[in-house]
N, C-alpha and C positions, 0 to 999 in steps of 0.2 A: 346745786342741781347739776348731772353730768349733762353733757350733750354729746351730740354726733358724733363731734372731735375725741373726748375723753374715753368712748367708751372702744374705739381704734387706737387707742396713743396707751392706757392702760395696759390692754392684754399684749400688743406687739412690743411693750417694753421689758416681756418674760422673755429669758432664752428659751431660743428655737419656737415661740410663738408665729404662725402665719395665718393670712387670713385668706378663707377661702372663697372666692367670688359664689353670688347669690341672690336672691334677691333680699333678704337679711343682713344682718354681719354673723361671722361664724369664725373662732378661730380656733384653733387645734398647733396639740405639739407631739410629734412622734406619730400624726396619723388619729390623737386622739381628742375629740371636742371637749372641751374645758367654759366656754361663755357662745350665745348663738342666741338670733333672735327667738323672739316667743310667738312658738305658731299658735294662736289663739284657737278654741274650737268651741265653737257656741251653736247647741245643740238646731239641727236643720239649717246651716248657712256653712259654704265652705269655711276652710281653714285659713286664715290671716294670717300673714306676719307680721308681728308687731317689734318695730323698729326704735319703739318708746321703752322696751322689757325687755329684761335681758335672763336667759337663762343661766343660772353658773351649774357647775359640775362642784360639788364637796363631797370631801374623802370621804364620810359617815355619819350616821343620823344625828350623832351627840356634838357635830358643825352645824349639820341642817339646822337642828332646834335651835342653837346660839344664836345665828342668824337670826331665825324666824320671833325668839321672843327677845331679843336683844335692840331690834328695831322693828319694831312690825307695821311700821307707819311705810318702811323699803319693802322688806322682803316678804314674801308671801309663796304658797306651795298650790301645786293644783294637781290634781287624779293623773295619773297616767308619767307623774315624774318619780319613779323609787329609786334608789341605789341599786349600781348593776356594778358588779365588781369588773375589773380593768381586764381585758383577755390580754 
């Protein structure tokens, strides 16, 4: 299981990884978010962030699905996260 530590020591150990202050963690490289926390939204209560989920960014659907049925006990998908290609 990662914690607090791992999930800051991971992503800042990519080149040109930084992380953006927050109330989450959020990092980015070139300006562009790659992992951030998971703003939760459960219908009539504001938005949370959750500091336990991590959001990632993956190149394309045929990652996303690896991911998703390759562990699915980890990862998991929710409405409102599609691929947006990089501007």
């Amino acid at each position: 299981m990662s914690d607090d530590k791992d999930v800051r020591r991971m992503p800042l150990s990519l080149r040109g990884a930084v992380q953006i202050d927050g109330d989450g963690f959020d990092f980015r490289v070139d300006g562009h978010g790659f992992t951030w926390s998971y703003p939760e939204r459960l219908p009539g209560k504001p938005r949370k962030i959750r500091r336990d989920i991590a959001v990632l960014y993956v190149g394309d659907e045929a990652e996303k699905q690896a991911l998703l049925l390759g562990e699915p006990d980890i990862f998991f998908t929710a409405d409102g996260y599609r691929l947006a290609p990089l501007v």
